[in-house]
Every structure is written in structure tokens, then in C-alpha cells.
N, C-alpha and C positions, 0 to 999 in steps of 0.2 A: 757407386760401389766403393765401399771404405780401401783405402792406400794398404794398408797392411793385408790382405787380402791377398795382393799382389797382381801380375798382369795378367796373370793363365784363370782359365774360364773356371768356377766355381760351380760345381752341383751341388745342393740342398737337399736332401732329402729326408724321409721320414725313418730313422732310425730302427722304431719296431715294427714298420713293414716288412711282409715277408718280400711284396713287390717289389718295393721300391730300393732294399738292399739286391736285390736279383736285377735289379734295373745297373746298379753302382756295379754289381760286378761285372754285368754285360758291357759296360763302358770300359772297364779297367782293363777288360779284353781286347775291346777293340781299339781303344787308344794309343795304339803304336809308339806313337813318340814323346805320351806320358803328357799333356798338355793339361787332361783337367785335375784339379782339384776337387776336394769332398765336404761336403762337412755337415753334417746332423743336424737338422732342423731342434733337436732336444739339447745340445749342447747349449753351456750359454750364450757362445757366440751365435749361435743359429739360432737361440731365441730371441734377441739380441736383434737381429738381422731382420728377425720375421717379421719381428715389432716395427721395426723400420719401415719396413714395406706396406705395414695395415695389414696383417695377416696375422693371425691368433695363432699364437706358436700351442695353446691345448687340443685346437685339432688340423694338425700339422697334416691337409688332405691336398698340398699346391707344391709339387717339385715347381724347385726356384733356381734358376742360368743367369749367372754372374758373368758376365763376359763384357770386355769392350765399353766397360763403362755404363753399362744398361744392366737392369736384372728383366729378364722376362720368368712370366711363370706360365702355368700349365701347357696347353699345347705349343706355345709359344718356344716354351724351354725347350722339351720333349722334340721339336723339330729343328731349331736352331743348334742344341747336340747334337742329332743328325746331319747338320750341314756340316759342324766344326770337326767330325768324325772322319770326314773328307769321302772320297769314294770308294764304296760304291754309297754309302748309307748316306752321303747330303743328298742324292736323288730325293727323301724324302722330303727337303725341305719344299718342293711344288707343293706341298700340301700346305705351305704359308697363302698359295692365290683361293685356297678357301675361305670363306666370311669367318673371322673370326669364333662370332656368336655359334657358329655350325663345330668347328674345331673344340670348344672350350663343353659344348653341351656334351659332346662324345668324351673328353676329359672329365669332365665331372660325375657324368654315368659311370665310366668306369673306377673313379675315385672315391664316389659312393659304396660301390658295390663289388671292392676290393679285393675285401678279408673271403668273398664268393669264390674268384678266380684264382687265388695263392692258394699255392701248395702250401705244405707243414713248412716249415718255417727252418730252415737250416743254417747253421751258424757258419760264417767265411770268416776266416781267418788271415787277415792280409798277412803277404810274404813282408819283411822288414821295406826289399824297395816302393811294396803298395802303399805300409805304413805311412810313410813319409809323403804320400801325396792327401793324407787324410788331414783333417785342420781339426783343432779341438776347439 
């Protein structure tokens, strides 16, 4: 994970997702003591990033968890937020003793068939102290 970055866990996400911004602001909520960071898979650091990782920033369908010196992606990420959430929601990280290959096919199902499950698409507007946890 590149040094400028910094130590606090990093979310990636899909920018013109209606999900996946619904996902950022569920975090932003529950993040009590302001720990993660954000940062658009469309920006150039995040394409940047993506490219990094062997992952095609034109279809940007792999939330990506920056943390601790490791990036993990799809359920991987999705669970390990969960843990770093603290409780009640790391309970979900038990869902790390499932196979892999079983966690990542239920991610990609639903990663596939997205734009199905999102609503209209509503614009969030971070408060200035959200702003500042946003990375460009």
C-alpha cells in the first residue's frame, strides 16, 4: 500500500455506483471514530491504484480495503470493513471461515447484477468533516 495513503484503512470504490456510494455512506455512518478513508476507483489515484493491483480501472466492478499494508478485494474487503467497523458488525467477519471461491461467486453475482438491486441513484453531499476523509 503506497506511504502517502497513510496508516488509516482506505476504501475504493466505484464512484458512479448508485451501490457502492450507498455502501461509502453506510461506512461514513458507522465509523464512529472517522478511521476509514475513501477514494474513487475513477479518480486518477484510484485508477492509479487499480492498475496496481491487475484490476481494470474501465470496469471498476471490485471494492478494494487498503488496510494494514495489504489491499484485499471483493468479499474479502466487504468483510474485513466489517471487522475494522468493530462491534456489532466485525461479527460478520465469520464469514472469512467460508471458502473463499463460495464468498467471491456471491460477490461477483451481485457485482454483475448491480445496476438490478440500486435504487435511483442519489447524490450525497459530504459534510466539510466527511470531505476531508475523501482522497482525490
Amino acid at each position: 500500500m503506497p506511504d502517502e495513503l497513510g496508516p488509516d484503512p482506505v476504501l475504493m470504490y466505484d464512484g458512479d455506483c448508485a451501490m457502492c456510494t450507498g455502501s461509502v455512506r453506510l461506512v461514513l455512518r458507522l465509523d464512529r471514530p472517522g478511521q476509514f478513508r475513501f477514494l474513487s476507483i475513477g479518480s486518477d489515484t484510484g485508477q492509479h491504484l487499480y492498475r496496481e493491483l491487475g484490476l481494470d480501472p474501465q470496469t471498476p466492478d471490485t471494492v478494494v480495503l487498503l488496510a494494514r499494508g495489504n489491499a484485499y478485494v471483493k468479499s474479502d474487503a466487504i468483510l474485513r470493513t466489517a471487522i475494522l467497523l468493530g462491534l456489532p458488525w466485525s461479527v460478520l467477519g465469520i464469514g472469512l471461515l467460508l471458502p473463499e471461491r463460495l464468498r467471491d461467486f456471491v460477490y461477483d453475482f451481485i457485482a454483475r447484477n448491480r445496476k438490478r438491486f440500486q435504487r435511483a441513484p442519489r447524490c450525497h453531499i459530504p459534510s466539510p468533516k466527511e470531505r476531508a476523509r475523501f482522497l482525490a
